[in-house]
C-alpha positions as CSV (number, residue, x, y, z in Angstrom):
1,X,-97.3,-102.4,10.2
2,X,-95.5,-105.0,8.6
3,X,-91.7,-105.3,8.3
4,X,-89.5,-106.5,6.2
5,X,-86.0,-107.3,7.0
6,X,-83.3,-108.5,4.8
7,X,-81.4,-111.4,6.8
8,X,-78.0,-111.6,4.7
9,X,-77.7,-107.7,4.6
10,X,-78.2,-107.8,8.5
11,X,-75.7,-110.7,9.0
12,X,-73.1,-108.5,6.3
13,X,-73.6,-105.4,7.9
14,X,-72.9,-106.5,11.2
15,X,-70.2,-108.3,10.7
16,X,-68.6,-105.4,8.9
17,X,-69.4,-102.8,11.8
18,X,-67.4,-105.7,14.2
19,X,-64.6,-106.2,11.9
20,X,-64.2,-102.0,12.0
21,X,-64.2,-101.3,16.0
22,X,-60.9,-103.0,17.1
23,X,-59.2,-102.2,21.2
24,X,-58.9,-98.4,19.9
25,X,-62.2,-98.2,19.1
26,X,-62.2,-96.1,15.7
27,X,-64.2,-93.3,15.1
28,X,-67.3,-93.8,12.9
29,X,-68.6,-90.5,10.7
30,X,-72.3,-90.5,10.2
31,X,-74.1,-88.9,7.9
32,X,-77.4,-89.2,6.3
33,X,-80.9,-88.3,4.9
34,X,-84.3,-87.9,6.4
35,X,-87.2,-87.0,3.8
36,X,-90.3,-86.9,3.4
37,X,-92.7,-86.7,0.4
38,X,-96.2,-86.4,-1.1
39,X,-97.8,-86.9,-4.4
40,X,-101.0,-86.1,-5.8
41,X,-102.5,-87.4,-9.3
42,X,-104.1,-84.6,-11.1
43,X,-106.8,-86.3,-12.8
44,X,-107.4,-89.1,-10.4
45,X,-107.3,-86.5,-8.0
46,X,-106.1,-88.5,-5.4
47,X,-102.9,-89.1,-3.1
48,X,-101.4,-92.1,-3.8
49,X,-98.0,-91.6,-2.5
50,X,-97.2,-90.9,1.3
51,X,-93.6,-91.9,1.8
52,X,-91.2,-91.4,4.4
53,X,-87.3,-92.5,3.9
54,X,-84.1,-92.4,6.3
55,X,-80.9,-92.9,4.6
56,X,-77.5,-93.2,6.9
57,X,-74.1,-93.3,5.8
58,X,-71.7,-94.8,8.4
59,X,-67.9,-94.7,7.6
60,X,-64.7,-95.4,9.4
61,X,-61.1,-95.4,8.3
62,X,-58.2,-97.7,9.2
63,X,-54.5,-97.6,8.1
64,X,-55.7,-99.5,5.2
65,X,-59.2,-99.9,5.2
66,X,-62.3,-98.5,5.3
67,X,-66.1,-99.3,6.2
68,X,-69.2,-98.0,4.9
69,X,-72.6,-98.8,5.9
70,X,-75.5,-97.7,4.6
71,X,-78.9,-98.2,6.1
72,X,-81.9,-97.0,5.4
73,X,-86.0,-97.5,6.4
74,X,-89.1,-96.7,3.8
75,X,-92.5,-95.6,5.3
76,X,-94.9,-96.3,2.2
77,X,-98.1,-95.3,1.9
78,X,-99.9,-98.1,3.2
79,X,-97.6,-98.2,6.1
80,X,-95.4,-100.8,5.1
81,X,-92.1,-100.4,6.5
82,X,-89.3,-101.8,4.4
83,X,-85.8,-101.8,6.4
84,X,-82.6,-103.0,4.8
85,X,-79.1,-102.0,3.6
86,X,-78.4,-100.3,0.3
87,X,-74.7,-100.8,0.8
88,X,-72.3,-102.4,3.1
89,X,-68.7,-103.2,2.4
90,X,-65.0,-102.9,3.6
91,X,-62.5,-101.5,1.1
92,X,-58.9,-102.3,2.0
93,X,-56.2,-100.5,-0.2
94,X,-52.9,-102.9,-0.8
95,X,-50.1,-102.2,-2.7
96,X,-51.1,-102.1,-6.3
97,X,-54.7,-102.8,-6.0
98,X,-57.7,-101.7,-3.9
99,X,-60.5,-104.6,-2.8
100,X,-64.3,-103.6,-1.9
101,X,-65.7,-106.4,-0.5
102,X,-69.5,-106.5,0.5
103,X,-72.7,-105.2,-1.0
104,X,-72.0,-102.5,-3.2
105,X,-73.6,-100.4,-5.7
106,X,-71.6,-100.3,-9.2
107,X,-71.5,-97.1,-11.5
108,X,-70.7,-97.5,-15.1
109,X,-71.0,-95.5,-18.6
110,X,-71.2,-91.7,-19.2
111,X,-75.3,-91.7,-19.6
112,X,-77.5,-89.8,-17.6
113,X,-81.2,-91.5,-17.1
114,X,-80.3,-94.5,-19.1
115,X,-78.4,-97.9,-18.5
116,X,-76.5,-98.8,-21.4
117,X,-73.0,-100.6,-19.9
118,X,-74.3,-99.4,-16.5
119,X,-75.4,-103.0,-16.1
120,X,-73.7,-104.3,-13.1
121,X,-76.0,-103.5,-10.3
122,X,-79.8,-104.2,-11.0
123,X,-82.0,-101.2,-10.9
124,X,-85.2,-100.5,-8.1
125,X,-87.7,-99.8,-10.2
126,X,-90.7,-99.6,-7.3
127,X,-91.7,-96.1,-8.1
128,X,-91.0,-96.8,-12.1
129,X,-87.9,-94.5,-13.2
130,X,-88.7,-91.6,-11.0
131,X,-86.6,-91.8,-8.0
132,X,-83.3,-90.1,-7.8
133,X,-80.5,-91.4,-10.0
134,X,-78.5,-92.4,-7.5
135,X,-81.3,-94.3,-5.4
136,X,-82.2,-96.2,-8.5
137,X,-79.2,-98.6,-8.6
138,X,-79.3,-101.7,-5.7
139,X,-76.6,-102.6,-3.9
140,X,-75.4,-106.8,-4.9
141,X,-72.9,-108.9,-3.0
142,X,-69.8,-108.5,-4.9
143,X,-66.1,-108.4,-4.6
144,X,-64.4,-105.6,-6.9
145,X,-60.6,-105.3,-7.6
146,X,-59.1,-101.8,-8.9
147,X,-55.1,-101.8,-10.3
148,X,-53.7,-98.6,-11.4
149,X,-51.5,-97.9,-14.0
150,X,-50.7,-94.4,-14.7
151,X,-53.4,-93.3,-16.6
152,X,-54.8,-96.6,-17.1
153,X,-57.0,-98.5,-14.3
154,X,-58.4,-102.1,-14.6
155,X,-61.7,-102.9,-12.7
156,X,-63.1,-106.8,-12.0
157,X,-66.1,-107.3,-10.5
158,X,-67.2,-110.7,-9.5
159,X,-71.1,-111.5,-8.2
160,X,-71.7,-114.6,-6.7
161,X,-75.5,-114.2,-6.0
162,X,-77.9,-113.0,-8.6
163,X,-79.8,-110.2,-7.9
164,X,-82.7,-109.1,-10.1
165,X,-84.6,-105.7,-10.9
166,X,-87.0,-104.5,-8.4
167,X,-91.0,-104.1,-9.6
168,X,-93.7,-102.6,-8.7
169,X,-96.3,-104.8,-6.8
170,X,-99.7,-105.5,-7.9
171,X,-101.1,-102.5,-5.5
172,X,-98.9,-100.0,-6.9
173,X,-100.1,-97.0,-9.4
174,X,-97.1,-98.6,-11.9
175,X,-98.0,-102.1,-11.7
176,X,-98.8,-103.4,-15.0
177,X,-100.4,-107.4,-16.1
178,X,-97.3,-108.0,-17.3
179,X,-95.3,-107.8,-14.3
180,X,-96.9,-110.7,-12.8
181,X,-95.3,-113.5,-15.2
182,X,-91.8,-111.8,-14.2
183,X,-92.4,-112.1,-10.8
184,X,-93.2,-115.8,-10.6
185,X,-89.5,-116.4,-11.9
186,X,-87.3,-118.4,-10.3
187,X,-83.6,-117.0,-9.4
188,X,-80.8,-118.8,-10.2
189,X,-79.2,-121.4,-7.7
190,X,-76.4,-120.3,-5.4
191,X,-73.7,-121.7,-7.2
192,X,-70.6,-120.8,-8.6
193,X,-71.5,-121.2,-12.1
194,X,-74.0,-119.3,-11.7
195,X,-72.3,-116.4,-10.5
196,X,-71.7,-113.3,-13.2
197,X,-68.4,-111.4,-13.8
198,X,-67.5,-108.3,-15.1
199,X,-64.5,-106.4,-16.3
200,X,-63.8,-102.8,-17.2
201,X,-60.7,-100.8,-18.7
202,X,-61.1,-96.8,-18.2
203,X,-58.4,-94.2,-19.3
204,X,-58.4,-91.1,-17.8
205,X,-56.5,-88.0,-19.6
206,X,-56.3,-84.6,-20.1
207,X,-58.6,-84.8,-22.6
208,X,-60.7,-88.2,-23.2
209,X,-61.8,-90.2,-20.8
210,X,-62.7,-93.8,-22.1
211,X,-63.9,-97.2,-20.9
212,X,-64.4,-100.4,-22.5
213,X,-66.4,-102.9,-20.9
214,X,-67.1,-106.6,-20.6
215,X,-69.5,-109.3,-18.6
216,X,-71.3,-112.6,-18.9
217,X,-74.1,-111.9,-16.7
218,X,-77.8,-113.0,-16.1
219,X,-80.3,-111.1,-17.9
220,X,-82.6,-108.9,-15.4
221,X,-85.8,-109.0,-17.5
222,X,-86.8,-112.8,-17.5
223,X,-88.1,-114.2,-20.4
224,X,-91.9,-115.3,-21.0
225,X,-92.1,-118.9,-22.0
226,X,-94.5,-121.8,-22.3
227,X,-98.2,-121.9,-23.6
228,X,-100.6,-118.3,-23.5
229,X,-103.0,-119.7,-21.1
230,X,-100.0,-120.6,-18.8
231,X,-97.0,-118.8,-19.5
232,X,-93.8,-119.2,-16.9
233,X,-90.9,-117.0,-16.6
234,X,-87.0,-117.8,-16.5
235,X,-83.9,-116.2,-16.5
236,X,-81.1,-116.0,-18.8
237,X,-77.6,-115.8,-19.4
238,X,-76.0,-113.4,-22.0
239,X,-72.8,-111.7,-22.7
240,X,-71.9,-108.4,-23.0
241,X,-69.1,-105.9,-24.5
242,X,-68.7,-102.0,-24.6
243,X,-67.6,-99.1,-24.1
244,X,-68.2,-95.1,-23.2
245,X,-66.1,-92.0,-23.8
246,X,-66.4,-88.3,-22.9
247,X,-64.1,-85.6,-24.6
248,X,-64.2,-81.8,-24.3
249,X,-64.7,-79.8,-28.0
250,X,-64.2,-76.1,-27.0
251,X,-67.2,-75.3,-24.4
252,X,-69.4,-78.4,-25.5
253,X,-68.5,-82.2,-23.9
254,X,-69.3,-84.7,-26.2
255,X,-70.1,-88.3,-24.4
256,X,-70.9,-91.5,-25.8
257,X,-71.7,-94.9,-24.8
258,X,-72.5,-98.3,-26.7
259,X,-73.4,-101.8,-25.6
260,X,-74.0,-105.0,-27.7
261,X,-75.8,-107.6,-26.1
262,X,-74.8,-111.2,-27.8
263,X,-77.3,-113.8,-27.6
264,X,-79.8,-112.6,-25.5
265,X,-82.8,-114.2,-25.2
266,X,-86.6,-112.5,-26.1
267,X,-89.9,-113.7,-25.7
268,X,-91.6,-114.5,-29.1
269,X,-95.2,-115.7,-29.9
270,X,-95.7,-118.2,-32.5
271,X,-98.7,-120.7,-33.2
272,X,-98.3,-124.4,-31.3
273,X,-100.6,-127.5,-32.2
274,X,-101.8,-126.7,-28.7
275,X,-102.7,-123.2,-29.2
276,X,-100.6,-120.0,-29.1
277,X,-97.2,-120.3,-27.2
278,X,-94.5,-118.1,-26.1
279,X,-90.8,-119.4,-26.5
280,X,-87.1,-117.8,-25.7
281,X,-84.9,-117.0,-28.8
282,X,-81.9,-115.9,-29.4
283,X,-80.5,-112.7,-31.0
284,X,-77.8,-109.9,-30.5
285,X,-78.6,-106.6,-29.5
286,X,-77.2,-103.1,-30.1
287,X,-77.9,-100.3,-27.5
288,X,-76.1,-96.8,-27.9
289,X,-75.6,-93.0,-27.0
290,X,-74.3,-90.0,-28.0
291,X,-74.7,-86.4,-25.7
292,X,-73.9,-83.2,-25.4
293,X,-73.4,-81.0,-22.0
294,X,-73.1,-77.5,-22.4
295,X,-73.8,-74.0,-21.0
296,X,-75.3,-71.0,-22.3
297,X,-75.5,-67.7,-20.4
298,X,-75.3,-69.7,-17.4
299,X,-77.5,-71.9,-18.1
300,X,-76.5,-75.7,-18.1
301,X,-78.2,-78.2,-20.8
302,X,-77.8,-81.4,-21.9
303,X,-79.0,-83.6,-24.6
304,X,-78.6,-87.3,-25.4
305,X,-80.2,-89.5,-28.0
306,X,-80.8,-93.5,-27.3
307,X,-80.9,-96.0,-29.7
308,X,-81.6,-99.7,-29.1
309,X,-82.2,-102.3,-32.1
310,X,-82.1,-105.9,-32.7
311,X,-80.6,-106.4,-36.2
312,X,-81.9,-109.5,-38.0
313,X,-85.2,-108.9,-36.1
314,X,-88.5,-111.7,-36.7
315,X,-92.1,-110.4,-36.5
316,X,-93.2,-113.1,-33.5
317,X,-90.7,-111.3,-31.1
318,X,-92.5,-109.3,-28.5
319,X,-89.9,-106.9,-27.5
320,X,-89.6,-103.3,-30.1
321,X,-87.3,-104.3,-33.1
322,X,-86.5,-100.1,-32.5
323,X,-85.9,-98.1,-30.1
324,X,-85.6,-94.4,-30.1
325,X,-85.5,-92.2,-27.1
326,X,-84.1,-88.5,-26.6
327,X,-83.4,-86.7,-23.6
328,X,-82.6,-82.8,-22.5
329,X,-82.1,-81.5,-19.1
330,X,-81.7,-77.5,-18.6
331,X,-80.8,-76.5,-15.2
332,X,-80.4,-72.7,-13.7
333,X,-79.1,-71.4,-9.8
334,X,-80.7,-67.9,-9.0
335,X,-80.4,-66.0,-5.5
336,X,-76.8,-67.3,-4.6
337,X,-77.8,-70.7,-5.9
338,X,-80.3,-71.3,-3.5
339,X,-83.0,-71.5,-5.7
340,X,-82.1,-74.0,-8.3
341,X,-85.1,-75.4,-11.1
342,X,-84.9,-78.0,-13.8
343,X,-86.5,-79.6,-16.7
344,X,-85.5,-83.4,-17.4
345,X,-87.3,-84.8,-20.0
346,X,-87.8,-88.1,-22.2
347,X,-89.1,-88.1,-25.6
348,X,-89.6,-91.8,-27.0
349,X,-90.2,-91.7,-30.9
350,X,-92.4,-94.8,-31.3
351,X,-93.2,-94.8,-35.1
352,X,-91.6,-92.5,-37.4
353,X,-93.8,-93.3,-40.0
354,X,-97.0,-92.9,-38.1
355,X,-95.4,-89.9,-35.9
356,X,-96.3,-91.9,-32.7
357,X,-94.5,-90.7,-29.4
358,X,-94.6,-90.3,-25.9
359,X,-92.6,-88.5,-23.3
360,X,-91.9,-87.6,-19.4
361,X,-91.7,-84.5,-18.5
362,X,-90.1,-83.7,-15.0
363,X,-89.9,-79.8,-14.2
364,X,-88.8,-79.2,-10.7
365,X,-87.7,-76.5,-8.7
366,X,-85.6,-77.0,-5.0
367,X,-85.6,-73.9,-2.6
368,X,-82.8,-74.1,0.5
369,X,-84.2,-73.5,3.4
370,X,-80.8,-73.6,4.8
371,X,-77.9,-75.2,4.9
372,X,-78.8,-78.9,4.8
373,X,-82.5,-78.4,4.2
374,X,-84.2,-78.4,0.9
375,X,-87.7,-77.9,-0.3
376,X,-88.7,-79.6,-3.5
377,X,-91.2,-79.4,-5.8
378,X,-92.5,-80.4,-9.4
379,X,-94.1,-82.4,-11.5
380,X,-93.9,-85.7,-13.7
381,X,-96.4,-85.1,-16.7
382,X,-97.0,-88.5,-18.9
383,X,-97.7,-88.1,-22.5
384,X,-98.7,-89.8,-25.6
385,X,-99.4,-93.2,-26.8
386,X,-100.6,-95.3,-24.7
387,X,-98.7,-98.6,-26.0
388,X,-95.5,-96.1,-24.9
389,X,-93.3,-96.6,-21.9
390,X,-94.8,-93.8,-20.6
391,X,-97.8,-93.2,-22.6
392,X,-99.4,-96.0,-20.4
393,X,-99.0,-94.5,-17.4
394,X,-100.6,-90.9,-18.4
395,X,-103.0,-91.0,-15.8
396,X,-100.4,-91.2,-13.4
397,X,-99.3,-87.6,-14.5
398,X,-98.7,-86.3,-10.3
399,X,-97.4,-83.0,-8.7
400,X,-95.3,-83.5,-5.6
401,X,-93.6,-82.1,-3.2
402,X,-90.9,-82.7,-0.6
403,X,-88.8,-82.2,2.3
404,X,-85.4,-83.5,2.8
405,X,-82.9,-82.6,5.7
406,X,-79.2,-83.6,5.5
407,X,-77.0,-84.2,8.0
C-alpha cells in the first residue's frame, strides 16, 4: 500500500507533544473516532467507495496552556493509506489575550453547508461536498490572537504558508477535465509577502450576535490562463470584507452572512491572433445569505438562500455571472433520541428564465447502537442539469452506509 506522510505536520506535531510532557509528566486525554463506510452507485451499480478513517484527539492542560493533537489515517478504496494531522497546536492563555499557535482549523460565519466569510482554512474537497461539515475544513499553519473586551472580542489570524483546496484525483468518481489545469498550479513561495492575514470583530449579546470580517488572502481556485491548446494555472491575490449576524425573533433565529470579494481574478476566453486564449481579469464579487432555524412540533428545520454575483459582469468570463442556491435541513429524534433522521438538501436555480435546476438530496437516518456507537445510513441523490454543480455528477447518485465508534 502506498503511504503518504506529511513531513512538516510530523515535525509540528512532535514538537508540540515534547513541549507538553515536562518532569511531571502531564496527563494527556485521548479521544477519538474509528469509522468505517461503504457506498454503492445505484445505476452504475457498483462499489466505488471502501473507506476506513481513524480520527484521535490528544489534549493536555498546563497552568496556562494547552495542547491538542489531532491525527488521523484514511484507508481508501484502492488501499491507499493517507496519514497526517488535521490539527496540531498549543494555545497559551495570557493576560488579555489568548495565542493558538500551530495548525489549526478556523470557523467563521453563521452558514451551514456554505463558505461565505468562512474563508480562512481551505476546504477538502476529495469526496466533493459530502463529508461531514466539520471534516471538510483543513487544518493551515497559522498563529491566531484572541483579546476580549466585555462583549466585544477581536480575532487576528496570520498564515505564513499557503495552503490550497483539496481535489479529487483523476481516479476518483468526482474528478472532472477541469480539475487537471488547477492541479498543475504552482503555490506561492514561502515568503513573507506571500503570507495572508485575516481579522475579525464578533459581538456577542443577549440578543445579536455579529461579526465583521476582513483578509487579503490567496484565492483557492486558481485561475486558467494562457492559450486553449495549452492553458496553465496560477494563483491569485484578493481582498476581502464582511460580516454575519444571528438574532432571535420570537421562536424563529434569523442568520445572515455577506462577503464581497474586491478584485478577484476570473478566467475569461477571448479570441488571440494565435487562436483562442484564456486570460485573468479583474472584478469584485458579492456572495451572501440569509436563514431561518426554527422548530415545529419538535421538529427542527432550517432554510437558507445563497446568492453569489459579479456585478459589472462581461460575456468572455467563464465563471456564472449568478448564482442562486437554496438550502433546507429538517431533522427529528424518536425513541429517547436514539433514532435521529434528516433531510439536507441543495437546490441550485440555474436559469430562471429557462427553469433550469439541479439539486442534492441527502436523507439519512443514524440508529445508536449504544453509547458511543452509531449506525448510519442514507442516501445522496443528484439531480438535474447536467452543466449544474451537481447535475454533472447524477450518475454518482450512491446509498451508503456506516459505522462509527467513539471513544
Amino acid at each position: 500500500m502506498k503511504k503518504r506522510f506529511n513531513l512538516h505536520n510530523i515535525v509540528l506535531a512532535s514538537l508540540v507533544f515534547l513541549l507538553s510532557v515536562d518532569a511531571g509528566a502531564k496527563e494527556i486525554e485521548v479521544s477519538g473516532m474509528l469509522r468505517s463506510y461503504i457506498g454503492a452507485r445505484v445505476q452504475e451499480e457498483d462499489i466505488p467507495v471502501t473507506e476506513q478513517t481513524v480520527d484521535l484527539s490528544l489534549e493536555s492542560w498546563g497552568d496556562i496552556s494547552e495542547i491538542l493533537i489531532n491525527p488521523y489515517a484514511y484507508v481508501a478504496e484502492n488501499g491507499e493509506v493517507d496519514m497526517g494531522f488535521s490539527e496540531a497546536y498549543i494555545d497559551f492563555f495570557l493576560p488579555g489575550i489568548d495565542l493558538r499557535l500551530g495548525q489549526q482549523a478556523v470557523v467563521w460565519g453563521q452558514a451551514e453547508g456554505a463558505f461565505i466569510t468562512d474563508i480562512v482554512s481551505p476546504q477538502d474537497l476529495r469526496s466533493f461536498i459530502l463529508a461531514d461539515f466539520s471534516e471538510i475544513r483543513k487544518g493551515v499553519p497559522a498563529v491566531k490572537a484572541d483579546s476580549y473586551f466585555g462583549h466585544l472580542t477581536m480575532e487576528a489570524v496570520w498564515i505564513p504558508r499557503f495552503v490550497p483546496t483539496s481535489l479529487p484525483g483523476e481516479n476518483s468518481i468526482w474528478y472532472v477535465p477541469e480539475m487537471t489545469t488547477a492541479e498543475s498550479a504552482d503555490l506561492p513561495g514561502y515568503s513573507l509577502e506571500n503570507s495572508e492575514i485575516f481579522g475579525k470583530i464578533s459581538y456577542f449579546g443577549a440578543a445579536l450576535n455579529a461579526e465583521i470580517m476582513a483578509g487579503y488572502a490567496w484565492d483557492d481556485n486558481p485561475v486558467v490562463t494562457g492559450a486553449v491548446t495549452s492553458p496553465e494555472s496560477r494563483y491569485y491575490r484578493y481582498t476581502v470584507t464582511g460580516g454575519s449576524f444571528s438574532t432571535t425573533l420570537g421562536p424563529v433565529v434569523l442568520r445572515g452572512e455577506t462577503a464581497v470579494y474586491l478584485d478577484r481574478e476570473f478566467s475569461a476566453l477571448s479570441s488571440g491572433e494565435t487562436g483562442p486564449q484564456f486570460s485573468a481579469e479583474s472584478y469584485n464579487q458579492i456572495h451572501g445569505l440569509l436563514g431561518l432555524d426554527w422548530s415545529m412540533l419538535g421538529v427542527d428545520m432550517s432554510a437558507q438562500y445563497i446568492h453569489q454575483q459579479i456585478p459589472d459582469y462581461d460575456e468572455s468570463l467563464l465563471a456564472e455571472e449568478i448564482t442562486r442556491t437554496v438550502t433546507f435541513r429538517v431533522r427529528d429524534s424518536y425513541l429517547a433520541d436514539t433514532l435521529t433522521w434528516e433531510l439536507f438538501s441543495y437546490l441550485e436555480l440555474l436559469d430562471l428564465d429557462e427553469g433550469t435546476a439541479d439539486a442534492l438530496l441527502r436523507p439519512s437516518l443514524i440508529y445508536s447502537l449504544e453509547e458511543g456507537v452509531e449506525l448510519k445510513t442514507g442516501v445522496e441523490i443528484f439531480l438535474g442539469d447536467e452543466e449544474g454543480r451537481f447535475g454533472q455528477y447524477e450518475d454518482n447518485t450512491m446509498a451508503y452506509v456506516s459505522v462509527s465508534w467513539y471513544f
